[in-house]
MIPA-986719 format. One record per residue (C-alpha): residue in three letters; z, x, y. Coordinates in steps of 0.001 Angstrom, whole numbers, plus 524288, in hexadecimal, padded with zeros to 5 digits. Example, Ala and Ser with C-alpha at 12.3 -4.5 7.8 and 13.67 -1.06 7.14 Angstrom:
MIPA-986719
ALA81E788300C7EE6C
SER81BE4835667FBDC
end
This chain:
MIPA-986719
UNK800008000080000
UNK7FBE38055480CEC
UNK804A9804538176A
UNK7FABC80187824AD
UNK800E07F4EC82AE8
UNK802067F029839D3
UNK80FFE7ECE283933
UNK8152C7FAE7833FA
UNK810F78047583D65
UNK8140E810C38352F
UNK80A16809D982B53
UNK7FD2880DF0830DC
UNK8003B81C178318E
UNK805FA81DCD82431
UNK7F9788196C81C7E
UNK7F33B8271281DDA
UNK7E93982AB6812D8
UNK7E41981C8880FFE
UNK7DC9E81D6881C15
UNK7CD9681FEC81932
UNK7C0978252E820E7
UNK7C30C8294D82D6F
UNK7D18B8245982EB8
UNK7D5AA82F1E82669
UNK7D93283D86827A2
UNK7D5328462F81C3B
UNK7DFF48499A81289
UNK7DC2D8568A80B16
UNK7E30485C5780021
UNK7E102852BC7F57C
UNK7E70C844457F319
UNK7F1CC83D577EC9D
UNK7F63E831E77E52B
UNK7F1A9825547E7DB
UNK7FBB281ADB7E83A
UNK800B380DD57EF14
UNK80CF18066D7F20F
UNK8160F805AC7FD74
UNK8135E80B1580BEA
UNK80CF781661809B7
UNK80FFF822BB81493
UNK8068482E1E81584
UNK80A078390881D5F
UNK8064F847A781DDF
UNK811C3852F481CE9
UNK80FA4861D781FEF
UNK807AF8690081C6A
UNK7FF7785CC681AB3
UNK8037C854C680EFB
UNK8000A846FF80E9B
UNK80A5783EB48078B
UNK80B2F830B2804A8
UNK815E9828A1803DF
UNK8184681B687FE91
UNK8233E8136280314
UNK82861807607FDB4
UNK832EC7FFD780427
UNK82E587F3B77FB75
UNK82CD27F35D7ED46
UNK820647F5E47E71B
UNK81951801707E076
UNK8139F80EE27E225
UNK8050680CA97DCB6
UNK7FF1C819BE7D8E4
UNK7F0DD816177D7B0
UNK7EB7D825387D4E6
UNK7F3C3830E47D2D2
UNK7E90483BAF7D3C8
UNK7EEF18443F7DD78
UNK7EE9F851707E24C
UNK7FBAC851687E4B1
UNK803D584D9E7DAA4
UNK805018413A7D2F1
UNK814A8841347D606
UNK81B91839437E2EE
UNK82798838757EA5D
UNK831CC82E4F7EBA3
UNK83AF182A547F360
UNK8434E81DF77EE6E
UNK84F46817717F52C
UNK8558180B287F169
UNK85A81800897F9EA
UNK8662E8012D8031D
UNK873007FC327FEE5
UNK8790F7F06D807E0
UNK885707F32D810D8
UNK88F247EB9081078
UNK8915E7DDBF815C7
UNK89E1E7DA5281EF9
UNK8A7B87D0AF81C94
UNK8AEDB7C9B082782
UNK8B8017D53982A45
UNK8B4BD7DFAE823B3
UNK8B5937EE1382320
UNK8A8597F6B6821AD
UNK8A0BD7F5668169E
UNK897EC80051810AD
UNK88A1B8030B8137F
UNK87F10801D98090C
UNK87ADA80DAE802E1
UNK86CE18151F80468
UNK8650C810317F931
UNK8633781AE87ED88
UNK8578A825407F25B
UNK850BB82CBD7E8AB
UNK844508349B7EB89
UNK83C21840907E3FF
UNK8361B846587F468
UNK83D1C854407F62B
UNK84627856F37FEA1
UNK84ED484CA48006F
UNK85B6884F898031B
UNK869F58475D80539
UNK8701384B9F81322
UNK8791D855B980D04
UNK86C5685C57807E2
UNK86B5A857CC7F8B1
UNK85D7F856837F376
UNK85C39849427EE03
UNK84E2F849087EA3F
UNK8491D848107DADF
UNK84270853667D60B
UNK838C184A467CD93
UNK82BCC848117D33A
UNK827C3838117D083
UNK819A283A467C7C2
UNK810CC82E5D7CA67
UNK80390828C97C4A1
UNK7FB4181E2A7C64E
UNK80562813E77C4D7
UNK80CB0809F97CBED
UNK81AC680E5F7D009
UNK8249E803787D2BD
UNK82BF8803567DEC9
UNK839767FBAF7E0D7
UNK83E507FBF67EE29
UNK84DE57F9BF7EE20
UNK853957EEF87F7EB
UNK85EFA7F24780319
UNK8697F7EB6D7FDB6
UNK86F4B7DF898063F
UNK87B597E1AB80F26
UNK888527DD1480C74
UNK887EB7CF5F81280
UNK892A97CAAD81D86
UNK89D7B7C245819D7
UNK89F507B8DA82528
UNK8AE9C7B25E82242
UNK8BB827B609820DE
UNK8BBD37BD4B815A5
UNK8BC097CDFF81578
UNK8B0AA7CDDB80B3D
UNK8A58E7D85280D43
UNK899CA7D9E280430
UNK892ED7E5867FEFD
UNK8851A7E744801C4
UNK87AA57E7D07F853
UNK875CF7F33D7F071
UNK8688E7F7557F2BE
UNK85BEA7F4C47EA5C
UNK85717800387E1F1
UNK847C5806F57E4FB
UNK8407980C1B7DB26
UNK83476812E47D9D1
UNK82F34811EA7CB8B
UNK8259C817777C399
UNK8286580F577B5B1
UNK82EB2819357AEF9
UNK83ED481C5D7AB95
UNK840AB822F47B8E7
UNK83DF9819447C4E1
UNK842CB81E9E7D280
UNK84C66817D77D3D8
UNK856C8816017E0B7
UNK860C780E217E004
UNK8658C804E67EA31
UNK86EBE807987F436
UNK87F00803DA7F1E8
UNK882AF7F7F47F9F6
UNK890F97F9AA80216
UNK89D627F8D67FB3C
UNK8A4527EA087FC5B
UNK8AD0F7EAC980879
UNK8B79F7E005802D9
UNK8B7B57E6287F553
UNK8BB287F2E47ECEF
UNK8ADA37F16D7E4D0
UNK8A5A37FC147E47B
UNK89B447F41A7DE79
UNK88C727F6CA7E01F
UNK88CFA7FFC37EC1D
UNK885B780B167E484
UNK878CE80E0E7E6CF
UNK86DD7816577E9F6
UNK8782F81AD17F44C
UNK885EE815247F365
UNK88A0D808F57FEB8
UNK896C780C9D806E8
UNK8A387808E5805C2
UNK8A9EE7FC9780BD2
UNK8B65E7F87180F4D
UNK8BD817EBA28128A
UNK8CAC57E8D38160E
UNK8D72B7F1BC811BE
UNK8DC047F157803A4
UNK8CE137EF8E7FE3C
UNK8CDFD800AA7FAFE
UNK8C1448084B7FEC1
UNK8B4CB805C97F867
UNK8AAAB811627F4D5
UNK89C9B811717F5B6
UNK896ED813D27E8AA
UNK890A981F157E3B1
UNK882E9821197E5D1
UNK87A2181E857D9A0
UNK8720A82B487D30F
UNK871298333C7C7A9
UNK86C4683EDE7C3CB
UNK86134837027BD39
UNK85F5482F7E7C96D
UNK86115838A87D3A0
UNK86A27836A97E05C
UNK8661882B067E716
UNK8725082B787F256
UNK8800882B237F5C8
UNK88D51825217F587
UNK8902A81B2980182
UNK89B4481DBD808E7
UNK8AA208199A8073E
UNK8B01A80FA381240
UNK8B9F9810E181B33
UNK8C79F8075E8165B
UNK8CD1E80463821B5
UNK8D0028038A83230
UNK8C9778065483BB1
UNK8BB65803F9835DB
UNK8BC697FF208262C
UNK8AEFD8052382690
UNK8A5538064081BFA
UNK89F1881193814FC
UNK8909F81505815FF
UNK886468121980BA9
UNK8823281F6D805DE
UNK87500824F380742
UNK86B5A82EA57FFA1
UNK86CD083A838088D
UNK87D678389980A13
UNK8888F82FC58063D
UNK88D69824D380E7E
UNK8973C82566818E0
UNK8A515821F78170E
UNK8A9BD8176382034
UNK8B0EC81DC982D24
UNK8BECE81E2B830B4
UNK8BD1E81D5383F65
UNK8AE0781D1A844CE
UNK8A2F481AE883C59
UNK89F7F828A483A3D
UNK89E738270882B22
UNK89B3681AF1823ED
UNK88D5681E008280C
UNK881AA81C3981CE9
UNK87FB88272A8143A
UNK8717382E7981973
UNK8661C82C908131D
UNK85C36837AB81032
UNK84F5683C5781465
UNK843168396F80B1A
UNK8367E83C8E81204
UNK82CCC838E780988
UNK8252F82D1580FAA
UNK820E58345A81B6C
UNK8247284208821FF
UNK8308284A10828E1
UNK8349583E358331F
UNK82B948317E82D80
UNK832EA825D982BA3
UNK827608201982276
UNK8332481D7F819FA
UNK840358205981C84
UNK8494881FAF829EE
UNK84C3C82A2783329
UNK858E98322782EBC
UNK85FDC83F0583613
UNK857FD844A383EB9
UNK84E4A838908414E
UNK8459383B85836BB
UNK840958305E82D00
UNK8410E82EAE81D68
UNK84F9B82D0D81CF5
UNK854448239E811CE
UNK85FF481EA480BAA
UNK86A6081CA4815C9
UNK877658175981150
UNK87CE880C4881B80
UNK887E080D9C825BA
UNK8947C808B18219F
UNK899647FC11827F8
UNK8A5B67FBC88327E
UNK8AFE47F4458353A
UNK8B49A7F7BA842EE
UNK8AA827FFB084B39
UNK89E277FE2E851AF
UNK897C580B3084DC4
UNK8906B80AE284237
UNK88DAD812F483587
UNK87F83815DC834AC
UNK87812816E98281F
UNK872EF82296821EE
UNK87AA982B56829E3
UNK88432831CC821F3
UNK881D58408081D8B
UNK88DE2840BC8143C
UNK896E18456E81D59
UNK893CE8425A82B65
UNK88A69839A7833CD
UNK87BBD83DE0834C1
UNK879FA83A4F844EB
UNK87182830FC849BB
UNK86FDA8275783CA6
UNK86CF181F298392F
UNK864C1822E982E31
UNK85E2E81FA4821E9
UNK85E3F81382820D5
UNK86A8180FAE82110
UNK8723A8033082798
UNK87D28805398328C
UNK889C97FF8C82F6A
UNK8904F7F64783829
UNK89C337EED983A1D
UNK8A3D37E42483F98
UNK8A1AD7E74F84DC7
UNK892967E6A384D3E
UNK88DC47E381840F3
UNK880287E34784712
UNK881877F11D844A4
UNK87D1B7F0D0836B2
UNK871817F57382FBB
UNK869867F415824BA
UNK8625B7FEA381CCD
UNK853F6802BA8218D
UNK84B767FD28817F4
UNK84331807298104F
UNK84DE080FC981012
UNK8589880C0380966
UNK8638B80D028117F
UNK870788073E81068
UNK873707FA97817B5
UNK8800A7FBBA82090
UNK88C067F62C81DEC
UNK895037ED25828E2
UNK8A1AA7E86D82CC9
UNK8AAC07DDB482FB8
UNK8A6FA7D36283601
UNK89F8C7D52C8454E
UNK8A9037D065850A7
UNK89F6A7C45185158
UNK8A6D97C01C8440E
UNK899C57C1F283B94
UNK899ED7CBF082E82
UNK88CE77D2DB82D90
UNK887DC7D70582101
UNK884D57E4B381D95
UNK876D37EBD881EAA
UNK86C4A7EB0181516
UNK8692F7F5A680E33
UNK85AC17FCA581214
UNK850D17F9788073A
UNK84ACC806887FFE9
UNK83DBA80CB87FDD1
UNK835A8814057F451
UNK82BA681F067F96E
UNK821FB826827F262
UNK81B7C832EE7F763
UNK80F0C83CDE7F1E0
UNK805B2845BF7F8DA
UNK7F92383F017FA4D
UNK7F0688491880215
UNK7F0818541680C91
UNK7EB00854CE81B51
UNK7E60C85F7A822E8
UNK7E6E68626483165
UNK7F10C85BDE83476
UNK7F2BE85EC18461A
UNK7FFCF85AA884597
UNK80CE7857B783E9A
UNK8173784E2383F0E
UNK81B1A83F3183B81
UNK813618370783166
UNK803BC83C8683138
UNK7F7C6833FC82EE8
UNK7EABB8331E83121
UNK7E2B2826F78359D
UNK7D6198243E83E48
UNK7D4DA8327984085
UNK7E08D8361484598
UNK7EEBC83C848416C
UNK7F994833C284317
UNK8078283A6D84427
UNK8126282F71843F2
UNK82037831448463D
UNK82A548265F8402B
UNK835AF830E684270
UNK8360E83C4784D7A
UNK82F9E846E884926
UNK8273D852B284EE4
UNK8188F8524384FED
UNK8123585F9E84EE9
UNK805E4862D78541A
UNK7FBA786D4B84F66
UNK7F0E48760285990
UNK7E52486C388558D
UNK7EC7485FE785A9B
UNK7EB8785CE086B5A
UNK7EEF384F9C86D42
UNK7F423843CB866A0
UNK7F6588350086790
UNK8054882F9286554
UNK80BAD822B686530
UNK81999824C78684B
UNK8230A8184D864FC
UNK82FB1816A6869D9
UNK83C2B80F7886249
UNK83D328021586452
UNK849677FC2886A06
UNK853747F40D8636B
UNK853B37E5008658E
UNK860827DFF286CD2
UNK86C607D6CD86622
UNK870A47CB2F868C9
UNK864657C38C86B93
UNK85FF67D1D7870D4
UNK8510A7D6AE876BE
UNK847BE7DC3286E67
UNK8498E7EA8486DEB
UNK83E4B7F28F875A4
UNK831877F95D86FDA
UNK83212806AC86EA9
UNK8293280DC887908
UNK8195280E6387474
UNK8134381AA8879F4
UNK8058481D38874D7
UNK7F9DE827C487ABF
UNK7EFB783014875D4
UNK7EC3D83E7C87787
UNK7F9A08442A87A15
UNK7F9B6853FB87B39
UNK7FF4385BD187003
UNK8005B86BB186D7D
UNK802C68724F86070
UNK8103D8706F85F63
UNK81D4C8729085834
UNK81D988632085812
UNK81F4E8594F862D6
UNK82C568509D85E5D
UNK82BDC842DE85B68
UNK836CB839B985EE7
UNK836D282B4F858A9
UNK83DFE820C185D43
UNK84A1D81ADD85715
UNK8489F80AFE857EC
UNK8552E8056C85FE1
UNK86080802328570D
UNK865E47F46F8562C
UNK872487F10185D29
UNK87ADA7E52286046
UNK878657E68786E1A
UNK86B4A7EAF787622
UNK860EE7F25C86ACD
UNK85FE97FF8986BAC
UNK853B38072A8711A
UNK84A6080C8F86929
UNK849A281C9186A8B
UNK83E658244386FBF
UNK832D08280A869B3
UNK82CC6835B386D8E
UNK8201083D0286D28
UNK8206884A8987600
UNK820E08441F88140
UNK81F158374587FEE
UNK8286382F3C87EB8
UNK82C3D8215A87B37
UNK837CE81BAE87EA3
UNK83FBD810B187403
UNK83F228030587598
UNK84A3C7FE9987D06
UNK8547F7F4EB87501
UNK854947E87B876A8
UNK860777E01887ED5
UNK86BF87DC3687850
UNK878427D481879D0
UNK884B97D98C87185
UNK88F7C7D13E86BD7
UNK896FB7D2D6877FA
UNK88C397CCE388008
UNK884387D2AE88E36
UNK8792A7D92088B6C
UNK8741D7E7D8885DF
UNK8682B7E95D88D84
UNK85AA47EB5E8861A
UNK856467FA53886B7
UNK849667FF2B88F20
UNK8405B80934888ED
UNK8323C8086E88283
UNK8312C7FACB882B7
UNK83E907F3C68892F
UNK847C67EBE387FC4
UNK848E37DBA0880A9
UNK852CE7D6918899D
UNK860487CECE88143
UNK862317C08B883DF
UNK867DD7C3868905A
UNK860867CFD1895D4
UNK854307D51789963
UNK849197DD678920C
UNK847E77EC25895EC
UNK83D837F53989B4E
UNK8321F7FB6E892B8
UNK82B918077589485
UNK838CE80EF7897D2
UNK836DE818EF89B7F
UNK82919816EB89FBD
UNK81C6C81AAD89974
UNK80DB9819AB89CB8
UNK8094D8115D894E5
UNK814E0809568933B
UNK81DB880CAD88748
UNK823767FDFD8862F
UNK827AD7F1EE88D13
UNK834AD7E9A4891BC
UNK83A7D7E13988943
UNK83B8B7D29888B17
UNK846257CB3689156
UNK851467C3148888A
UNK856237B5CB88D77
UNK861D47ABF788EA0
UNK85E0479FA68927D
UNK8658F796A388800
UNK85DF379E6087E78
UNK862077AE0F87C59
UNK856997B77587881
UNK8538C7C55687AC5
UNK846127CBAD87E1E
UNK83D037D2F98786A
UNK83BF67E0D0878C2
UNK830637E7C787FE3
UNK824D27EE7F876D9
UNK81A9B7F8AB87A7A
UNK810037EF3088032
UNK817347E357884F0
UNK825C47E16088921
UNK830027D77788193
UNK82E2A7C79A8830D
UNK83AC67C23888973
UNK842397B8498811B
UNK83F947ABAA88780
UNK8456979D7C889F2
UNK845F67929088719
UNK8413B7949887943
UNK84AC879E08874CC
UNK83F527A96F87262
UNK844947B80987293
UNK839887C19887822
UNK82FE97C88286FA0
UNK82EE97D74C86F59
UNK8241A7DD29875D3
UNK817537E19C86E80
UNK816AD7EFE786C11
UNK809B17F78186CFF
UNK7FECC7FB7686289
UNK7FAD38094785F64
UNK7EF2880D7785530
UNK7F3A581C1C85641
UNK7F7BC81ADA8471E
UNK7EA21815F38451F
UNK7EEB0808728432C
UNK7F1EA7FFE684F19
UNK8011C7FE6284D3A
UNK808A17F6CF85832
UNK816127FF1C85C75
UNK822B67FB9E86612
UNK8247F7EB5086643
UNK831057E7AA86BB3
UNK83B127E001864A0
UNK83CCB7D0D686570
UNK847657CBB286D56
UNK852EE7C4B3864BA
UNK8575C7B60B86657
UNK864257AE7986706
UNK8683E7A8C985CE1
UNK872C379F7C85925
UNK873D67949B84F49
UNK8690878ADA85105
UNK863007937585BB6
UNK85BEF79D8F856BF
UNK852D57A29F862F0
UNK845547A8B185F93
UNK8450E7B7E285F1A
UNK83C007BFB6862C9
UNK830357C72585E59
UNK82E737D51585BFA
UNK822277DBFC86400
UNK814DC7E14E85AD5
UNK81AA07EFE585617
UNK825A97EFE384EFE
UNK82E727E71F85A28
UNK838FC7E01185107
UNK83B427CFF28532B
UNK847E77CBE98592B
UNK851877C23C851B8
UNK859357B6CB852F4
UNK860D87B5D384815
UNK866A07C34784688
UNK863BF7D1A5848D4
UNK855237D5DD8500B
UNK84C577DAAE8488E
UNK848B67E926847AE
UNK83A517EF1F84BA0
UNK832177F747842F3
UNK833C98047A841D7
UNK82A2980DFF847D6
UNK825B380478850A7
UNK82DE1805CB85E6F
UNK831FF7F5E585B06
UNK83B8E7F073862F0
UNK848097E7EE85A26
UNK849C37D9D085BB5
UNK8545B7D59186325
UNK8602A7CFAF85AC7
UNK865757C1F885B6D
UNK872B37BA3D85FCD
UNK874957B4D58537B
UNK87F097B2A4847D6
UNK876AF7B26883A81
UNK883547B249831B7
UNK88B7D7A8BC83855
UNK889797A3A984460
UNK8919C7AD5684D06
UNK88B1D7B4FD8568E
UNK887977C18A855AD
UNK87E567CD1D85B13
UNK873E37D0D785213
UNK86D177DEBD85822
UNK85E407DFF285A0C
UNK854AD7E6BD850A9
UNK851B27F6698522D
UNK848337FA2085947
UNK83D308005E850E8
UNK83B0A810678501B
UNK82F768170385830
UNK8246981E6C85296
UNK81B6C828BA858FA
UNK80E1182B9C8533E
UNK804B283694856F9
UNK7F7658367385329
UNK7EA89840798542A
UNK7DD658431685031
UNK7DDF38476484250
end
């Protein structure tokens, strides 16, 4: 299955040697298997190697249609299972334990845990014309709230299993993550896993709970790591972290939540090269194809969280989080936590006691898992330049950048065309603006020298808060730059207003404010637009954020309509026309019997807003702006704040005459 589509914008670029006729450069050096199944990922490595990658985050099979190579008739996997579930809150409980990293096992070199332990197979994976089964494990569910009187807290589920098969007695098999230890019980019950789920811990008398151990043999190879241990008793009754595949999970803290963090995942580059994110989520040091995150460990009483995947074994890796794994939260903002990333198989986080609002929240989901498979398929000569993902298509090389990274330049190579993408703002709570389009910056014939590379800076979407979203972070190409979307307006439990952020394209004005300025700083061309304008006219509604060719819609009245994000802006540098930076939808009120209308996300990646419950998030690699959140009570009929979606991640793509 090819992988060319208009809504995925990394799709176009990562179909490389299908292309025929003129479209295509020349590989030389001789060819390699022919197969199908999944998204497939070409890419070229130094000194030249073209490899391709297949990646399934749906089950199916690896089809190998003709296995006369040059190369080799063996491949490379990479198989994690699904994330375990953290765990659910009862009505005053302590922390309970985040979900554990789903099992990772892989045969590509070089992978290593954070303390430096080589955990790849030795056994190359032999394949011939056959049909090769592929099982992709699901996150397991988090814990669900318990909304009365009682103490009762509920484990999360344990993560689905992935397999990649090839008939005979050995599959590849990874098991699914451990779900969080019970937080009203001593069971130890089913928290094992690929990676063990942390401990949990209710109120006193109850004794600590352990995570289990992780699961492994010598006949089936390490797959990950014991989840962390809780914390019994005052201040913070906290919950351990889920354990990962590069490190064990945190224990929960004593005094500030600087352990009960997620266990860290590990680095597996195999569906793209140094800094893609074909597959995979950035980890330390910004770069992508990071897996297998354990999740943060719920709180009881604080308001800073424990981030997933960002536990070394004995200290806090800085700036997480990473791999894939949820934040924990707790009873002072349970909006604070997260889910495993899908197609990575992190661990969901776990929560606490109930939010001052008098609603439980259940734990994270666990982040479904992934199979990839990898071989050489060709070589290519002259290459002008290094860096990012390389293709070829209508006679030109296309360098993209998912992750920062450095693009190197050669003697032969003058000038070049770029795209340069900023990260999308977040979208606002509380029936918040649509968060801002990244900045769109776009020209031809830029200078270049032989060089010892020029860097490459990709933006961060916003993050989601309870208040005003976050802005998106800059994007940067030698000197151009583009600045994040700004986040959309937001009102916090304690009411006023958190003003909506300027930048590329401005963020959507809350219910009660205004939208803000685009193209901040300025830019010729324009980089973005303002957002839209929210309203409170017997109806509440936030605007829509601003995208790169036309600013937010302002929510409007009577008819209860929140304003649509603004359309972002088409580019056929990639060869394919692919529309980038559309803001985020603004969010409606909503209340029992009232639900208002939300609004729509803009063309490129800008994410809807929502009624009902939390804004949704933009697509990555597109400079989206999030949908606003909602006003609104789905468990009970309380009120509460539910934060705006991220913003979605930038992208910068540099392209030349082959």
């Amino acid at each position: 299955m090819g992988i060319r589509s208009q809504n995925n914008p990394i799709a176009a670029y990562l179909d490389v040697f299908s292309n025929t006729g003129t479209d295509a450069a020349t590989p030389a050096g001789g060819s390699g298997l022919t197969a199908s199944g999944g998204v497939i990922s070409d890419y070229v490595t130094a000194p030249g190697d073209v490899y391709r990658a297949h990646i399934f985050t749906s089950s199916g099979a690896f089809e190998v249609t003709n296995d006369n190579s040059d190369f080799g008739k063996t491949v490379e996997y990479l198989v994690v299972g699904g994330g375990g579930g953290g765990g659910g809150a009862g009505y005053n409980n302590a922390g309970t334990g985040g979900g554990g990293a789903g099992g990772l096992r892989t045969n590509y070199p070089g992978v290593q845990t954070i303390s430096g332990t080589d955990i790849s197979s030795a056994s190359a994976f032999p394949v011939a014309v056959s049909s090769y089964a592929v099982v992709i494990g699901a996150g397991g569910a988090g814990g669900p709230a318990v909304n009365d009187s009682s103490n009762t807290g509920i484990s999360g589920g344990v993560g689905g299993f992935s397999v990649f098969d090839d008939g005979g007695p050995n599959p590849i098999r990874s098991e699914g993550g451990g779900a969080s230890a019970n937080s009203n019980s001593n069971s130890t019950a089913n928290i094992s896993g690929g990676s063990g789920g942390g401990g949990s811990e209710s109120n006193p008398g109850l004794g600590n709970k352990v995570a289990g151990p992780p699961s492994g043999s010598a006949a089936t190879g390490q797959q990950g790591h014991a989840g962390g241990n809780n914390t019994y008793g005052s201040p913070l009754w906290a919950g351990g972290g889920g354990g990962g595949a590069g490190a064990v999970g945190g224990p929960g803290p004593t005094s500030s939540p600087t352990t009960g963090y997620g266990g860290a995942g590990v680095q597996v580059l195999i569906a793209g090269p140094e800094g893609s994110d074909a597959a995979g989520v950035p980890g330390p040091g910004g770069q992508g194809g990071w897996f297998a995150g354990g999740g943060g460990g719920g709180l009881y009483n604080n308001t800073t969280w424990a981030l997933g995947g960002s536990y070394d074994g004995s200290a806090i890796i800085p700036g997480g989080p990473y791999s894939g794994g949820g934040k924990g939260g707790g009873n002072a903002d349970q909006s604070a936590v997260g889910s495993g990333t899908g197609g990575t198989g992190g661990g969901g986080g776990g929560t606490g006691g109930k939010h001052p609002n008098g609603v439980a929240t259940m734990g994270g989901n666990g982040g479904s898992g992934v199979v990839v498979v990898r071989y050489k398929i060709a070589s290519v000569q002259n290459t002008k330049a290094t860096g990012g993902a390389v293709s070829f298509a209508g006679g030109k090389t296309i360098h993209v950048f998912t992750n920062s990274g450095i693009f190197t330049t050669g003697s032969e190579l003058t000038s070049v065309d770029y795209l340069v993408v900023a990260g999308g703002g977040a979208g606002g709570a509380r029936a918040g603006g649509g968060g801002g389009a990244g900045g769109f910056r776009t020209g031809t014939g830029f200078p270049v020298n032989a060089s010892t590379g020029y860097p490459i800076q990709v933006g961060a979407g916003g993050a989601q808060t309870a208040g005003a979203g976050n802005d998106g972070g800059n994007s940067i190409f030698s000197g151009i730059i583009s600045e994040g979307g700004g986040g959309g307006a937001g009102t916090p439990p304690s009411g006023g207003n958190l003003a909506a952020g300027t930048g590329g394209s401005g963020g959507g004005g809350s219910y009660v404010g205004t939208g803000a300025n685009g193209n901040t700083p300025p830019t010729s061309p324009s980089q973005g637009n303002p957002g839209g304008s929210g309203v409170n006219n017997t109806v509440a509604s936030g605007g829509g954020g601003g995208g790169a060719s036309a600013p937010g819609g302002d929510a409007t009245a009577p008819g209860a309509v929140a304003g649509n994000g603004g359309a972002g802006t088409a580019s056929s540098i990639i060869g394919t026309s692919t529309t980038y930076a559309g803001g985020g939808g603004g969010a409606g009120y909503g209340t029992v019997g009232n639900l208002e209308t939300a609004g729509t996300g803009g063309a490129g990646g800008g994410a809807n807003g929502n009624s009902t419950g939390a804004g949704y998030s933009a697509n990555t690699n597109t400079g989206g702006g999030g949908g606003g959140g909602s006003t609104q009570y789905p468990i009970n009929g309380t009120g509460g704040t539910m934060p705006g979606g991220s913003g979605g991640s930038g992208i910068v793509i540099i392209a030349y005459p082959t």
